[in-house]
PDB file of N, CA, C and O in Angstrom:
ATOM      1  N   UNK A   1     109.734 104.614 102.081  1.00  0.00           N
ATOM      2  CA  UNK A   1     108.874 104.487 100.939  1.00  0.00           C
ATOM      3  C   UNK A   1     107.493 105.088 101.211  1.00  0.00           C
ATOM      4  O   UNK A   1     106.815 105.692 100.381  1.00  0.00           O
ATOM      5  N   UNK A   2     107.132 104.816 102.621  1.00  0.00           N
ATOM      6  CA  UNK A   2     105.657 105.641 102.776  1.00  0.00           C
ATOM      7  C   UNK A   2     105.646 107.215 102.911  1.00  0.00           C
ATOM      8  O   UNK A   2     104.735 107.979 102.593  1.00  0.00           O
ATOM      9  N   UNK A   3     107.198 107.595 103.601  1.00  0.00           N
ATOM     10  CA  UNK A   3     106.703 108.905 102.946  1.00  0.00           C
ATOM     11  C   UNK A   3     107.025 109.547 101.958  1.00  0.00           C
ATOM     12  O   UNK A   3     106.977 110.776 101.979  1.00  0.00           O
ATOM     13  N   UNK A   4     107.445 108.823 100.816  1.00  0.00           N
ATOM     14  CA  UNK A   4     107.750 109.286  99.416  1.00  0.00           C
ATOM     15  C   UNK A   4     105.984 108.870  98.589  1.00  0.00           C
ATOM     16  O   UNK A   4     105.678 109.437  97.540  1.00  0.00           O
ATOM     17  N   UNK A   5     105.315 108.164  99.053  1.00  0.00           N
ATOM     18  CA  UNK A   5     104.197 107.924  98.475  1.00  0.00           C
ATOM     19  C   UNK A   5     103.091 108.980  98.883  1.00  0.00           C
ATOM     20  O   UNK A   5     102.175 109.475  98.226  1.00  0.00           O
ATOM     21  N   UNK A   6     103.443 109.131 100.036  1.00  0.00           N
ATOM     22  CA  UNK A   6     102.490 110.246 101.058  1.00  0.00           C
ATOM     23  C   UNK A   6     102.910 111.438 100.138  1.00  0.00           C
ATOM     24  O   UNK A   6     102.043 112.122  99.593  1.00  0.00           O
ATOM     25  N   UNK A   7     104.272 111.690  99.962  1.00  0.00           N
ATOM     26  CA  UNK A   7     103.946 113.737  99.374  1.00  0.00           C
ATOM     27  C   UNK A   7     103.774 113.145  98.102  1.00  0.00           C
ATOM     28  O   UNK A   7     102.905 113.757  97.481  1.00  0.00           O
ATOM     29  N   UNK A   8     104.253 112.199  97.464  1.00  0.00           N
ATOM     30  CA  UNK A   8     103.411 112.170  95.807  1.00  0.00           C
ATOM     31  C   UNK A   8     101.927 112.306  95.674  1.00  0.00           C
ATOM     32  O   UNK A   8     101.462 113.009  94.776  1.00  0.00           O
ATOM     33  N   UNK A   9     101.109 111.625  96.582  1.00  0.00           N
ATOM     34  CA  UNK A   9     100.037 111.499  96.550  1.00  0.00           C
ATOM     35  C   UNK A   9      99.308 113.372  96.861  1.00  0.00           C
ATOM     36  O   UNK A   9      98.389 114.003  96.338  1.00  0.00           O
ATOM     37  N   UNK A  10      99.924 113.564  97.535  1.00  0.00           N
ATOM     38  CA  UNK A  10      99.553 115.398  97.932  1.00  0.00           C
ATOM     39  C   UNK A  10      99.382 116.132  96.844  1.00  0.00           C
ATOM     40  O   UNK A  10      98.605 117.079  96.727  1.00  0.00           O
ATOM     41  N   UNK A  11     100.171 115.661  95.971  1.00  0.00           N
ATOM     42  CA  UNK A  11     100.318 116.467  94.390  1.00  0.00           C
ATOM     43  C   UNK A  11      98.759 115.652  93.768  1.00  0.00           C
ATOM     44  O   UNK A  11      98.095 116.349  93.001  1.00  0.00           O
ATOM     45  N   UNK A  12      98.395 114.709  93.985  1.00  0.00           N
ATOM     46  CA  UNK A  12      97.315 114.349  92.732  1.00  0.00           C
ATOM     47  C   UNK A  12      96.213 114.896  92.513  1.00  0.00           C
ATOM     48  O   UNK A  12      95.439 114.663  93.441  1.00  0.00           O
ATOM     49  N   UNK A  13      95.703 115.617  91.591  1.00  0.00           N
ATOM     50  CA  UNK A  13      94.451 116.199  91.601  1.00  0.00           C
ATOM     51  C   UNK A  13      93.391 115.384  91.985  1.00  0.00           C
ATOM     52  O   UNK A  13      93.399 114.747  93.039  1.00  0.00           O
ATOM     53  N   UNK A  14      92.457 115.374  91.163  1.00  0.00           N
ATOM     54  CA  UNK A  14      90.623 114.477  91.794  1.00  0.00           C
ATOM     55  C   UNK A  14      91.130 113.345  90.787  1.00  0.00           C
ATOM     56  O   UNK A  14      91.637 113.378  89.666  1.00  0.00           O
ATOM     57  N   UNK A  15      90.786 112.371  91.642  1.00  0.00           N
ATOM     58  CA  UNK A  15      91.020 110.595  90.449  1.00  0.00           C
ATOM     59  C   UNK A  15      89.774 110.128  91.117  1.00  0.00           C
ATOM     60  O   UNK A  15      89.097 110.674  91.989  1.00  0.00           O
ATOM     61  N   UNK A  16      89.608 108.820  90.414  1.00  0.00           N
ATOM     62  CA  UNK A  16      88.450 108.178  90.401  1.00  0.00           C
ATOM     63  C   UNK A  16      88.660 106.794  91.304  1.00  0.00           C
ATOM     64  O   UNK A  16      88.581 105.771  90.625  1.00  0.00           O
ATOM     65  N   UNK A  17      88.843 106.652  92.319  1.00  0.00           N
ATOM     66  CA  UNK A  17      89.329 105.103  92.992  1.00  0.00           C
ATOM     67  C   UNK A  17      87.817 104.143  92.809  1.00  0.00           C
ATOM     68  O   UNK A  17      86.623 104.430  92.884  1.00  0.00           O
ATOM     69  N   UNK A  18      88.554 102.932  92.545  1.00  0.00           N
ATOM     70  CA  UNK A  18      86.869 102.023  92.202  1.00  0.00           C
ATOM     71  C   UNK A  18      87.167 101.070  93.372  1.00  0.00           C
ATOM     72  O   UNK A  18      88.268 100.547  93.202  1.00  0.00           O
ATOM     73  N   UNK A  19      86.514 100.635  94.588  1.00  0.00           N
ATOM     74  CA  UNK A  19      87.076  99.900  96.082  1.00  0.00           C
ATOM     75  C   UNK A  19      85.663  98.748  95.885  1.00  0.00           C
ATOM     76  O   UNK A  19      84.483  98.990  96.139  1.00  0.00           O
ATOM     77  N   UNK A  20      86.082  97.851  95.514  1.00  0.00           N
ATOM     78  CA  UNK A  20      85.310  96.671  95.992  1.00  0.00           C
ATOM     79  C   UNK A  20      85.972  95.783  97.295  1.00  0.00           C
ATOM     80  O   UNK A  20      87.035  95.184  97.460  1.00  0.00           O
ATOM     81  N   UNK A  21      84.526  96.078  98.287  1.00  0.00           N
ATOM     82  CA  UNK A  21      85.040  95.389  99.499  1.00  0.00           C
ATOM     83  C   UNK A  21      83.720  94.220 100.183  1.00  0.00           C
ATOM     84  O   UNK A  21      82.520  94.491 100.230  1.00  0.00           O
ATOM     85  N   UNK A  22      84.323  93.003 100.624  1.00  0.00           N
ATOM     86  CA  UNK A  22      83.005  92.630 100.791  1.00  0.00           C
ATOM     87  C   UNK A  22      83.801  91.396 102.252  1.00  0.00           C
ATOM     88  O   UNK A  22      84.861  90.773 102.313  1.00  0.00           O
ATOM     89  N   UNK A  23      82.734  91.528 103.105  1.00  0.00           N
ATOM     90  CA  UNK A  23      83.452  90.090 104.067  1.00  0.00           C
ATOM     91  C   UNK A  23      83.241  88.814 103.520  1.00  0.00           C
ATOM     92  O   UNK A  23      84.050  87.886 103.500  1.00  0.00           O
ATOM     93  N   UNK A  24      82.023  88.834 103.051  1.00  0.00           N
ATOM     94  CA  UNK A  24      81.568  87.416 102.098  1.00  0.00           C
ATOM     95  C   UNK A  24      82.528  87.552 100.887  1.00  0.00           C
ATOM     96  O   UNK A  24      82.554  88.494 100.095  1.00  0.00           O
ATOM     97  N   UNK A  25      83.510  86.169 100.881  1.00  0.00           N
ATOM     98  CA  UNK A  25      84.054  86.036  99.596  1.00  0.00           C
ATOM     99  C   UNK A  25      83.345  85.416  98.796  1.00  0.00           C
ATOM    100  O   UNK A  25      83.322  85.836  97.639  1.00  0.00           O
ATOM    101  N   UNK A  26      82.797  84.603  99.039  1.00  0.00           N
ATOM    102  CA  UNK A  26      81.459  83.853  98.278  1.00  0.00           C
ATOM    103  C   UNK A  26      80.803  85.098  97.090  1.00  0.00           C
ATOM    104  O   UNK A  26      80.600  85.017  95.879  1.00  0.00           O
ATOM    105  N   UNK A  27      80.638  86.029  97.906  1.00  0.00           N
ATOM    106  CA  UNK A  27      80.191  86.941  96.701  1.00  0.00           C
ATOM    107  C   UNK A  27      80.922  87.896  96.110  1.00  0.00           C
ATOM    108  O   UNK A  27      81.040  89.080  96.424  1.00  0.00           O
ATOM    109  N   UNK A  28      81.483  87.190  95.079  1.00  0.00           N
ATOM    110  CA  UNK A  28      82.736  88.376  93.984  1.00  0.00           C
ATOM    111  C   UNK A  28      81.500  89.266  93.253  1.00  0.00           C
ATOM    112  O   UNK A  28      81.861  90.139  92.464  1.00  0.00           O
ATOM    113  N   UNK A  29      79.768  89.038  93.534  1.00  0.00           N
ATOM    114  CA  UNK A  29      79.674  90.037  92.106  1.00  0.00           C
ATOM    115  C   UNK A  29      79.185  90.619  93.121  1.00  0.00           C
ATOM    116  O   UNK A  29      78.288  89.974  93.662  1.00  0.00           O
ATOM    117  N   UNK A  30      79.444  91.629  93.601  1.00  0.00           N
ATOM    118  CA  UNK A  30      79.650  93.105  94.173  1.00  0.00           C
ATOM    119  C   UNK A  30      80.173  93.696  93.188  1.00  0.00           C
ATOM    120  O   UNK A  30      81.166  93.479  92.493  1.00  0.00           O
ATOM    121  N   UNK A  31      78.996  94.853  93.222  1.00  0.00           N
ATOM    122  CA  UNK A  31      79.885  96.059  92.262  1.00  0.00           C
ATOM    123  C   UNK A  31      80.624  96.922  92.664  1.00  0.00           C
ATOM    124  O   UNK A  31      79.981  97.510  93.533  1.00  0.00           O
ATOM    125  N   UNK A  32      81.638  97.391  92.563  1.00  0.00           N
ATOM    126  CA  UNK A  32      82.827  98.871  92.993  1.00  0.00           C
ATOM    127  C   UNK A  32      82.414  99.506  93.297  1.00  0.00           C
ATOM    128  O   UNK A  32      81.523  99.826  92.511  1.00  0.00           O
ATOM    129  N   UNK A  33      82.449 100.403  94.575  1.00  0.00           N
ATOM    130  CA  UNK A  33      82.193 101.749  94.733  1.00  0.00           C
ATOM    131  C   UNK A  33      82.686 102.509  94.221  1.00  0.00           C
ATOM    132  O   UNK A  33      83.833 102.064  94.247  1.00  0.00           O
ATOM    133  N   UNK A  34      82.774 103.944  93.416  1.00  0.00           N
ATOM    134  CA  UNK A  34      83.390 104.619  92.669  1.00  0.00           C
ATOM    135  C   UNK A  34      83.861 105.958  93.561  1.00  0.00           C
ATOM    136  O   UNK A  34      83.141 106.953  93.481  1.00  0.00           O
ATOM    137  N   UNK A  35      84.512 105.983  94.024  1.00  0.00           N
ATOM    138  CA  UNK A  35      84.675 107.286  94.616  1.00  0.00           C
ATOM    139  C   UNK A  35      86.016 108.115  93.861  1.00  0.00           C
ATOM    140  O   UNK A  35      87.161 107.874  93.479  1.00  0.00           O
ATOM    141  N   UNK A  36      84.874 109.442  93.940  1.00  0.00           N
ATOM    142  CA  UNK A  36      85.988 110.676  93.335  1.00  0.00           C
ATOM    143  C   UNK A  36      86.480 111.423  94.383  1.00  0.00           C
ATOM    144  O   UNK A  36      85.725 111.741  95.301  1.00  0.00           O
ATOM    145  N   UNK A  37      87.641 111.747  94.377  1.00  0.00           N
ATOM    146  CA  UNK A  37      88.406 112.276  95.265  1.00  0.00           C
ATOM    147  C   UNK A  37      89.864 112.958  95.005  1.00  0.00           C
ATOM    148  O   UNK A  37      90.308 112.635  93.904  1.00  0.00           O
ATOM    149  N   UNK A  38      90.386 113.490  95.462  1.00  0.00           N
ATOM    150  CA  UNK A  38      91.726 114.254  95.698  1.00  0.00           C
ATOM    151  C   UNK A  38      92.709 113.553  96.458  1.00  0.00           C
ATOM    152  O   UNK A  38      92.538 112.823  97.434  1.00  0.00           O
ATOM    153  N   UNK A  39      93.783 113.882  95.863  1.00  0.00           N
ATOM    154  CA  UNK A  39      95.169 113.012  96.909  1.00  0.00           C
ATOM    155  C   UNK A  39      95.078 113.587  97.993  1.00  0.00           C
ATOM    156  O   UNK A  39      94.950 112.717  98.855  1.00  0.00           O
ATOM    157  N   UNK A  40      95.071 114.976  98.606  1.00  0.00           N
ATOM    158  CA  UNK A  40      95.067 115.096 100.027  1.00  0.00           C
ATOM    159  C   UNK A  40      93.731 114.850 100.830  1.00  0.00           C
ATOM    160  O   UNK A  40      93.889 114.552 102.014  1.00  0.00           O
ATOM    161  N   UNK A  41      92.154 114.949 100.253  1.00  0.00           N
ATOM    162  CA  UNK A  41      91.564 114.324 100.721  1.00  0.00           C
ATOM    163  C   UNK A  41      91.259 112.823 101.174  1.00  0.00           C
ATOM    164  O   UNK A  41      90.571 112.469 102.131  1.00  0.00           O
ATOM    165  N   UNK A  42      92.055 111.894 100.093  1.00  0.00           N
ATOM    166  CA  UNK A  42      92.350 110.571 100.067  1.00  0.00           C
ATOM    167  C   UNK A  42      93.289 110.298 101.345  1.00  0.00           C
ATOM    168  O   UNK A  42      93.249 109.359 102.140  1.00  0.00           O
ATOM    169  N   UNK A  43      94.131 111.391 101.294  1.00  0.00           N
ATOM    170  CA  UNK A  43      95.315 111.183 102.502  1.00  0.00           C
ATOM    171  C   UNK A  43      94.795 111.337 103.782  1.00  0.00           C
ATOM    172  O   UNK A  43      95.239 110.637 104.692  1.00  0.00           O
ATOM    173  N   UNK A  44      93.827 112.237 104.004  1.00  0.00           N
ATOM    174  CA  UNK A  44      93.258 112.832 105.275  1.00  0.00           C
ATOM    175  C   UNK A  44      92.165 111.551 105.911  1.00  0.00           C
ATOM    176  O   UNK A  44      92.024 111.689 107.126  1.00  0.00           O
ATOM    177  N   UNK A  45      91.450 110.459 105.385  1.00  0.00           N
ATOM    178  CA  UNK A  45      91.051 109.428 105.082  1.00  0.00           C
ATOM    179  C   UNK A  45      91.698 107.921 105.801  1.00  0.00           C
ATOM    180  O   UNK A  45      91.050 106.905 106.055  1.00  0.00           O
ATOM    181  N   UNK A  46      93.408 108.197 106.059  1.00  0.00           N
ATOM    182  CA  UNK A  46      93.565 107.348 105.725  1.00  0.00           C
ATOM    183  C   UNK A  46      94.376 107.078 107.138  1.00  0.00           C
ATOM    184  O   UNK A  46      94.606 108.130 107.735  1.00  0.00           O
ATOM    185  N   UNK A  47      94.684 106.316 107.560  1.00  0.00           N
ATOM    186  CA  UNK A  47      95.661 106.193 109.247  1.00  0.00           C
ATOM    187  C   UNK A  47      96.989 106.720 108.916  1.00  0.00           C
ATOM    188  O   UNK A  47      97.381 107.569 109.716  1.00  0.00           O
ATOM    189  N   UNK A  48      97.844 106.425 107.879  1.00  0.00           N
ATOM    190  CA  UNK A  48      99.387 106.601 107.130  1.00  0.00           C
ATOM    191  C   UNK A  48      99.319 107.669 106.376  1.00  0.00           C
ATOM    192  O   UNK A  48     100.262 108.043 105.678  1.00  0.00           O
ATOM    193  N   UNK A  49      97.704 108.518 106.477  1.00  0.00           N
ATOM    194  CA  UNK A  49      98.172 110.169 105.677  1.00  0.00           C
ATOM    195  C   UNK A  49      99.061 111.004 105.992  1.00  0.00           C
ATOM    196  O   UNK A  49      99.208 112.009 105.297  1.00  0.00           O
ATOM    197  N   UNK A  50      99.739 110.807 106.951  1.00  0.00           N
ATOM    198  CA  UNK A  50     100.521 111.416 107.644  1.00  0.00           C
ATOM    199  C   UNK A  50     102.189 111.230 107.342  1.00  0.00           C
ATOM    200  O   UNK A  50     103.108 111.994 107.637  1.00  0.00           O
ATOM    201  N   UNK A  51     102.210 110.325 106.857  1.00  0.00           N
ATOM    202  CA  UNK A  51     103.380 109.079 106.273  1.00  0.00           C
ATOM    203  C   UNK A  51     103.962 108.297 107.344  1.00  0.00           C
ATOM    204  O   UNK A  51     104.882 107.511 107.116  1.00  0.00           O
ATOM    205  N   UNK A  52     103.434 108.484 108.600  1.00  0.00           N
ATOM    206  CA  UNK A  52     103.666 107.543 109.646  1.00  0.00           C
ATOM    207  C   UNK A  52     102.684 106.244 109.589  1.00  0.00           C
ATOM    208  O   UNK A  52     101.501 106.453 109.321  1.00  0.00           O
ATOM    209  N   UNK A  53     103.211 104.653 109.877  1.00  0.00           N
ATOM    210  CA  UNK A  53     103.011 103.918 109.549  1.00  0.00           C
ATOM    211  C   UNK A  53     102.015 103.497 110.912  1.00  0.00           C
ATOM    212  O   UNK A  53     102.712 104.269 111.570  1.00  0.00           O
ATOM    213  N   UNK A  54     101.319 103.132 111.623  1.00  0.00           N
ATOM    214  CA  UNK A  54     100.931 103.074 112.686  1.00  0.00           C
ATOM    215  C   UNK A  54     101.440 101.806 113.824  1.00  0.00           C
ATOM    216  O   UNK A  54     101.207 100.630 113.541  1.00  0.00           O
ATOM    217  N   UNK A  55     102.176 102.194 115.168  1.00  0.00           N
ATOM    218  CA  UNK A  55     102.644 101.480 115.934  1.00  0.00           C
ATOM    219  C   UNK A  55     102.379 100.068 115.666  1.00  0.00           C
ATOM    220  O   UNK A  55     103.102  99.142 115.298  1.00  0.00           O
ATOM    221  N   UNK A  56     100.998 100.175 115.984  1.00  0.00           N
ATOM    222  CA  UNK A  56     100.335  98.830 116.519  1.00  0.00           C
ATOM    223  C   UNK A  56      98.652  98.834 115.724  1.00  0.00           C
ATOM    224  O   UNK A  56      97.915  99.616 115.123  1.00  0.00           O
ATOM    225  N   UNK A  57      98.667  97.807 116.064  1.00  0.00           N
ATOM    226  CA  UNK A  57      96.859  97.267 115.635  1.00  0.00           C
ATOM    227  C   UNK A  57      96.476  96.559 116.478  1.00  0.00           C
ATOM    228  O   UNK A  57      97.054  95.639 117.057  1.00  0.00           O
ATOM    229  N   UNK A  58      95.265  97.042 116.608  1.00  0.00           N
ATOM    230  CA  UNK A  58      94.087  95.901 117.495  1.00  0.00           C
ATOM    231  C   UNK A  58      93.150  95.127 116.423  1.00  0.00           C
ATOM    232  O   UNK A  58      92.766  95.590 115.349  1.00  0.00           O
ATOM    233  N   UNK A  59      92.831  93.682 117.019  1.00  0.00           N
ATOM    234  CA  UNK A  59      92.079  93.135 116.144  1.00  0.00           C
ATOM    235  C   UNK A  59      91.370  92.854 117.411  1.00  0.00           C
ATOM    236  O   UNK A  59      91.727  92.587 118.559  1.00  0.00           O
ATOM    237  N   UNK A  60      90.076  93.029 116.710  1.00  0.00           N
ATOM    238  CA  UNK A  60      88.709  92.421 117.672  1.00  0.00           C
ATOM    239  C   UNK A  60      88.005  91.505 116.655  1.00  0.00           C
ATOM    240  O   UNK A  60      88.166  91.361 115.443  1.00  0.00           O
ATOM    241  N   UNK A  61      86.946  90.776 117.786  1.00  0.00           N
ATOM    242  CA  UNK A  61      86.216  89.757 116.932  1.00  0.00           C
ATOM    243  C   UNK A  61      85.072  90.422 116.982  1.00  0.00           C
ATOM    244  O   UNK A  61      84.891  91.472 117.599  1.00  0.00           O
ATOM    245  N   UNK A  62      84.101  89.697 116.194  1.00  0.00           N
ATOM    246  CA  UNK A  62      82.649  90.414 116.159  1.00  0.00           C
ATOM    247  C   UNK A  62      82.034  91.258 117.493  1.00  0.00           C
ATOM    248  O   UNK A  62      81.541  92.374 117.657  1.00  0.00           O
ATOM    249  N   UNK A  63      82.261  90.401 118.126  1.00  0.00           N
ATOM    250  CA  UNK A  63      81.616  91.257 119.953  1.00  0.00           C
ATOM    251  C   UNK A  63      82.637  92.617 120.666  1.00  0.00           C
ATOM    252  O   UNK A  63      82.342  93.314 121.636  1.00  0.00           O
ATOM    253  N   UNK A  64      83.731  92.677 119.921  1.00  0.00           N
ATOM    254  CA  UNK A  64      84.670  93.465 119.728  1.00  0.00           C
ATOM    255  C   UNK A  64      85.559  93.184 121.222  1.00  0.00           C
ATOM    256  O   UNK A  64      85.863  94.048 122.044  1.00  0.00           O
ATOM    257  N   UNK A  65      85.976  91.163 121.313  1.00  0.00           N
ATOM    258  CA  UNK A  65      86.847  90.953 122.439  1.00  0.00           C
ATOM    259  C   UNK A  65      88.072  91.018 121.565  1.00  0.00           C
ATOM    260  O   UNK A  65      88.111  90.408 120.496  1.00  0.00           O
ATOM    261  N   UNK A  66      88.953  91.663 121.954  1.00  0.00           N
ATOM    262  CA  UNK A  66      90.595  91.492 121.440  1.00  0.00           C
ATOM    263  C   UNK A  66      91.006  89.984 121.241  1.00  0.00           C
ATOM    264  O   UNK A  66      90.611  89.137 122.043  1.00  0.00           O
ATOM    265  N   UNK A  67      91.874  89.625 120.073  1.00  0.00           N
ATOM    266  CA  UNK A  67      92.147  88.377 119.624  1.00  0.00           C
ATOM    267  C   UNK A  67      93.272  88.514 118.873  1.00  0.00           C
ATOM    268  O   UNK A  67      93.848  89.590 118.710  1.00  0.00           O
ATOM    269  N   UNK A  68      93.609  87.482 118.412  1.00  0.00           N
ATOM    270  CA  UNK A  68      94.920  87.626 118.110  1.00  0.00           C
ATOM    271  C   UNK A  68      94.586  87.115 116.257  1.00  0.00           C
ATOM    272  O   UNK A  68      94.376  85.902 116.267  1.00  0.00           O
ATOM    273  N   UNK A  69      94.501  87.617 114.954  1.00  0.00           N
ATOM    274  CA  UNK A  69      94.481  87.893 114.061  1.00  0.00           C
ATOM    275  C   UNK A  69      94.149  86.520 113.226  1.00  0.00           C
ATOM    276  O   UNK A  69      93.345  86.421 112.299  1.00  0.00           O
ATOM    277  N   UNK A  70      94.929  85.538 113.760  1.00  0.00           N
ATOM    278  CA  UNK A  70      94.628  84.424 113.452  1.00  0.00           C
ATOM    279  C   UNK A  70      93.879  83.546 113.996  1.00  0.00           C
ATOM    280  O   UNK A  70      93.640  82.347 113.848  1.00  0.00           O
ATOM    281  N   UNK A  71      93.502  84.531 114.767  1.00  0.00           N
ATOM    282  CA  UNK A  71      91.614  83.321 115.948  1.00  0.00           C
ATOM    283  C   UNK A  71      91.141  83.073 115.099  1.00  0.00           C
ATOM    284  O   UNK A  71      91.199  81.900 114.730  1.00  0.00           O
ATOM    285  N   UNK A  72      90.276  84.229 114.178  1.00  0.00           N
ATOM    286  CA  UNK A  72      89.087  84.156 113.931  1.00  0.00           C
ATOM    287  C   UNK A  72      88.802  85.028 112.626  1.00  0.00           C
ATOM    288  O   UNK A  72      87.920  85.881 112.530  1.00  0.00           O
ATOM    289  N   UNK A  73      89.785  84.626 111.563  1.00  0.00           N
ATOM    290  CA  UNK A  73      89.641  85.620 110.315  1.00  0.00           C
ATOM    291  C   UNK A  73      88.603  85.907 109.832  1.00  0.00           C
ATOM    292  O   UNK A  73      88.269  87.065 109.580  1.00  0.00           O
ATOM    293  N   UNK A  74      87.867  84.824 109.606  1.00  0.00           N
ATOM    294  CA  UNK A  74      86.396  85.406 108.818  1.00  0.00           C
ATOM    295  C   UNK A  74      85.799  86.690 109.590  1.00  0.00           C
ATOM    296  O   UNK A  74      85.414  87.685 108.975  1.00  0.00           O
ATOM    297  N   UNK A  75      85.762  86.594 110.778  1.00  0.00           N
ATOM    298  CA  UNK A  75      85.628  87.321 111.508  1.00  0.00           C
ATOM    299  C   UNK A  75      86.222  88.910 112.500  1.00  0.00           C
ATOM    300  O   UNK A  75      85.575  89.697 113.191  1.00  0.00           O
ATOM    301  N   UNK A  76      87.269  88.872 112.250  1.00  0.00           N
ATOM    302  CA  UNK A  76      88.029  89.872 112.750  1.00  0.00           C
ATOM    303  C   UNK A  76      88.257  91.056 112.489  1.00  0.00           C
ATOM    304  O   UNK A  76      88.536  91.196 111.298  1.00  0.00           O
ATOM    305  N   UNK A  77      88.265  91.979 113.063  1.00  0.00           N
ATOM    306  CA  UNK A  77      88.089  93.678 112.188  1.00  0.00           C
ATOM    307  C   UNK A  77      89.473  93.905 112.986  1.00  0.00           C
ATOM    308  O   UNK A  77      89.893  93.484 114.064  1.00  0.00           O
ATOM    309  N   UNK A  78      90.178  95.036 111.652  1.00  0.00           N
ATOM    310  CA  UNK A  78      91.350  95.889 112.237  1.00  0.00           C
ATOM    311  C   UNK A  78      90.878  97.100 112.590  1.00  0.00           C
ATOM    312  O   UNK A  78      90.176  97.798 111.859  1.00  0.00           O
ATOM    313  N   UNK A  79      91.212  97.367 113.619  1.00  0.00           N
ATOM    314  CA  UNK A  79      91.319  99.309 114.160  1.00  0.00           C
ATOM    315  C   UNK A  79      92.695  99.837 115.013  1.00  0.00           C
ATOM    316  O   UNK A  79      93.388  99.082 115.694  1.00  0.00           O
ATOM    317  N   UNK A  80      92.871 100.872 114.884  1.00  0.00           N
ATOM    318  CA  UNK A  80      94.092 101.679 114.837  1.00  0.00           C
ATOM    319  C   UNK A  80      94.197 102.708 115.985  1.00  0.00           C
ATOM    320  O   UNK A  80      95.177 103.450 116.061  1.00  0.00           O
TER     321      UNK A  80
END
């Protein structure tokens, strides 16, 4: 399925993605970022532009010690 989404997405011209992201859930009124963009620039962007799904993930906590996903959610960042 990801790489049937990956070459569809190759075909899309410039769209408008609206990404509201915030660590504080407390605050829903964040406004959207609006970004204009292209499906293969969107793809190039992205870890799975490739249509490979990625092995593994690291989660670190704020000080960036490795943890295990469910330590410390409020807290935890994914990287690839």
């Amino acid at each position: 399925m990801l790489a049937r989404t990956v070459k569809a997405m190759r075909t899309v011209g410039r769209f408008t993605s609206h990404e509201q992201v915030a660590s504080d859930t407390a605050r829903t009124t964040i406004a959207p970022t609006q970004l204009d963009i292209t499906g293969k620039r969107f793809l190039a962007s992205e870890p799975y532009g490739k249509g490979l799904a990625p092995l593994h993930s690291r989660y670190t906590d704020a000080e960036g010690t490795p943890c295990s996903p469910s330590d410390t959610p409020a807290s935890v960042s994914l990287s690839n």
